[in-house]
N, C-alpha and C positions, 0 to 999 in steps of 0.2 A: 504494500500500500504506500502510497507516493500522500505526502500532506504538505499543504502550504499555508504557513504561516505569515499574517503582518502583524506589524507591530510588536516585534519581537523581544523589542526593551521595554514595553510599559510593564505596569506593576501584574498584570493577568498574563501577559506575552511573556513573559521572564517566566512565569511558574507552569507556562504551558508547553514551553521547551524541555521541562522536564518532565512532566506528565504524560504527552504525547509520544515521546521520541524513542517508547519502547514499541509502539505501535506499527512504525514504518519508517519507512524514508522520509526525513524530514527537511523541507526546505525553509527554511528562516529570514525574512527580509524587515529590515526594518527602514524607514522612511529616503535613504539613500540609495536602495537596492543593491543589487550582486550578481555580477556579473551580465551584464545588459540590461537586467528583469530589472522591473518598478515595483517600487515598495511602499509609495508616497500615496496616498489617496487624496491628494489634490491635483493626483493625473489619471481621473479615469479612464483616459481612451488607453493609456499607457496601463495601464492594472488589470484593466479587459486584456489587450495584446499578452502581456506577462502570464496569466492564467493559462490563454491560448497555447503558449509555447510549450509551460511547463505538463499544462495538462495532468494536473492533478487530481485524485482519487478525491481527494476533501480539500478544502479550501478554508482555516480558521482565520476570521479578521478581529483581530484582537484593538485595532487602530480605530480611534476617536477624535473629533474636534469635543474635549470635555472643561473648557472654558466655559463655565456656566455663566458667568458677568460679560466676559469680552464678548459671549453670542449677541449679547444685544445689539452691541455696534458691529462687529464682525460678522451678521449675518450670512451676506455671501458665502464666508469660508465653512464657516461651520454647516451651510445646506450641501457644500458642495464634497464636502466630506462624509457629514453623518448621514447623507440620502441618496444626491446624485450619484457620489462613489461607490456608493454599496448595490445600489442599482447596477451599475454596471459589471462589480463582483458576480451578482445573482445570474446575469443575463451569460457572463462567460463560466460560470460552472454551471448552467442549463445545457449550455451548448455542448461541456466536455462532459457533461453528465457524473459532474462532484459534487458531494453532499455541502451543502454550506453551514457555516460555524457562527454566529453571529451575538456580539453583547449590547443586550437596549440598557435600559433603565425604567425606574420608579415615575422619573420625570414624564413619564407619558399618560400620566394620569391627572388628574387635579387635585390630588393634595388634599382632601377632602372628606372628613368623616374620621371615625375611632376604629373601623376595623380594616384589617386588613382586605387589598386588591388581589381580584381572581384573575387569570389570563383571559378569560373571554368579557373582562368588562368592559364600558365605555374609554377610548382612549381620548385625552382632553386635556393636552398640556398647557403648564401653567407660564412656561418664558420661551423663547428660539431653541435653547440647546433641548426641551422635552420635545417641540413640534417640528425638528430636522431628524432629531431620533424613530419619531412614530412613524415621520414619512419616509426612513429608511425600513423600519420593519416594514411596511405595505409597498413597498418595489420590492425588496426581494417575496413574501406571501402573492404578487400579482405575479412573477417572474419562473416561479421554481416550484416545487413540490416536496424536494429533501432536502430540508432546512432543519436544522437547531436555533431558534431565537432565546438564549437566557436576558431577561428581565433582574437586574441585581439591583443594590443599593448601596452604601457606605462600605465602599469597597476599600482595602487596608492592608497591606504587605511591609516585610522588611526592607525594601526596594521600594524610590520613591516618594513624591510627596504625596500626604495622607493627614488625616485628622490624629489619628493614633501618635505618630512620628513630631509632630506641631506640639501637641500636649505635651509628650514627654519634653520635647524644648524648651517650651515656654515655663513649664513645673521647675527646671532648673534654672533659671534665670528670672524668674516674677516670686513677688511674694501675695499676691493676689491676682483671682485672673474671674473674669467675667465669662459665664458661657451660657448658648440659648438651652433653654426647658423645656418648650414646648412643641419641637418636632419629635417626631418619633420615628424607629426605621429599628433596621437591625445589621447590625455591622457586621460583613462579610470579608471572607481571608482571600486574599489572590490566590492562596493554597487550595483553597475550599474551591473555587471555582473550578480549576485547571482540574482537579482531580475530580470532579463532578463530569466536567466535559470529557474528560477519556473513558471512564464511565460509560456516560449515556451515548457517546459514540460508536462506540463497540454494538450494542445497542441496536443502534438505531440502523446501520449497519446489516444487522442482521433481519432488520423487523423495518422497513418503511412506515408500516402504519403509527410508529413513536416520532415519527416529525412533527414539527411544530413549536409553538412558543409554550417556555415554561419560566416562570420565578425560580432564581438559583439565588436562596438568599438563607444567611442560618434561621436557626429558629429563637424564637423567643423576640424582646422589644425594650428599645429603651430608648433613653432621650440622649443628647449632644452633652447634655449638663453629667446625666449618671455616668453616661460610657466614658467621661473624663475622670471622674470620680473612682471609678475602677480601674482605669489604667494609673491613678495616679499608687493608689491601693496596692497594684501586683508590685510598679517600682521599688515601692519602699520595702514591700518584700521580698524584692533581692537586696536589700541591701543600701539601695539607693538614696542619699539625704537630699530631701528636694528641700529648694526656697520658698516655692508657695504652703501658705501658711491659709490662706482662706480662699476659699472657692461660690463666688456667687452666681444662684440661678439668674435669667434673664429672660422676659421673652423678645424673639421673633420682631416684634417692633421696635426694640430696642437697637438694633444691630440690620438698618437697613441696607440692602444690597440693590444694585441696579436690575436684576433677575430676581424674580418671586422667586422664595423657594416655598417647595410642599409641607403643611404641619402633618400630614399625613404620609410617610415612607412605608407602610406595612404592606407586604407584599406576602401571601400565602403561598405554601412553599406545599403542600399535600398532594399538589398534582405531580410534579418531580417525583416527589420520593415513593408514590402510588406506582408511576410509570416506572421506574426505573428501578425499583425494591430499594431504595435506599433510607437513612435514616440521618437525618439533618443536625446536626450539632447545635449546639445551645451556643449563642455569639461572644460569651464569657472564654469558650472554651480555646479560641484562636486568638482572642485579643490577648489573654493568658502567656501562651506560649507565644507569642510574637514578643510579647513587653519583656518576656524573660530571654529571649533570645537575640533581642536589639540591645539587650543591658550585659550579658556575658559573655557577651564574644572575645 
């Protein structure tokens, strides 16, 4: 099995080099490409030809325009990225007949309500970076038939800038730090993903009728304010002497940004784990060993 990977250095792209790569042949490009091939998804015609050539079994696009602020003013780039590009992903692994790999997000919802989003709800984005992502999921759904779409949210790795990584910085350097309280989401591992996606590849693989979009998000829920409050929690049990000394909640209007964000992140995860027999980890249990393996290295 031949796989092509983009976006080979982001924080998902990095853990999916390893996850996949006992799979098959893997080729890996990240925005500058290799060896003629395009890696860039702000050159679609050029990532359609690259698919063409290499003619790949599976095609994972791990590459984003995920500027949630700059999309307001940067719209072009970010449509031309998170839609038009993927569209033309879709339309050249229709052609060579490769199943396609694809990450949306939460953002394609509206942020709206106390419980968690199902995959087949209303999609109804709240700023440019949700409503380039939705209209990359429906080009490739108009385009193809064997598709993977994972839907995630507060996505968080060793590798990378991250919420997780920010916290632990600023805990060592502030002695008070403000954080919002009233979104809610569930914080997922680049680990978690990658190894879901090899997973449910295999999969799907064997079974067409498991295509389609699913929520690859852990289990459980918390706010921006707790999940600071736990990371700061595992540091000092390693050992860590932080400077912050007081931690306050905030909400949401406190902390204005040029892009809405969602108070509602919850994204239900029972379809995944139904499909695929698996069992979802509780978001403690990666932020855990990430905090403890970004601290004793």
């Amino acid at each position: 099995m031949k796989i092509l990977l983009l976006g080979k250095n982001g924080q998902v792209g990095w853990e999916l080099q390893r996850s996949l790569s006992p799979l098959g042949e893997m080729i890996a490009l990240d925005r500058n490409g290799l060896k003629g091939w395009c890696g860039g998804l702000t050159q679609p015609e050029k990532i359609y030809q690259t698919i063409l050539d290499i003619s790949p079994d599976v095609v994972v696009n791990a590459s984003a325009y995920t500027a949630v602020d700059l999309a307001e003013a940067d719209t072009e780039t970010a449509n031309l990225v998170n839609h038009l590009a993927v569209g033309k992903i879709a339309e050249a692994c229709s052609k060579v007949q490769a199943v396609f790999i694809h990450y949306s997000t939460d953002y394609v919802f509206n942020g709206h309500g106390q419980t968690a989003f199902h995959e087949n709800d209303t999609v109804e984005p709240l700023n440019v970076y949700g409503q380039t992502k939705a209209w990359g999921e429906q080009a490739i759904m108009s385009s193809m038939s064997d598709y993977l779409i994972f839907r995630t949210s507060w996505v968080f790795a060793e590798k990378g800038k991250n919420f997780l990584k920010t916290m632990l910085n600023l805990a060592q350097q502030r002695e008070e730090l403000s954080i919002i309280d009233d979104q809610i989401g569930a914080p997922t591992s680049a680990e978690l993903i990658a190894d879901v996606t090899a997973h449910a590849l295999i999969q799907v693989l064997n079974d067409q009728s498991k295509s389609g979009i699913y929520h690859l998000v852990a289990s459980g829920e918390t706010s921006w304010f707790e999940y600071a409050k736990y990371v700061f929690e595992q540091a000092e049990n390693t050992g860590l002497n932080l400077a912050v000394k007081k931690v306050n909640p905030i909400p949401t209007t406190a902390y204005p940004t040029p892009a809405k964000r969602p108070y509602n992140s919850r994204l239900d995860n029972q379809k995944i784990q139904r499909t695929f027999h698996l069992v979802m980890p509780e978001w403690k249990v990666h932020v855990k060993r990430t905090v403890t393996e970004l601290l004793l290295k």
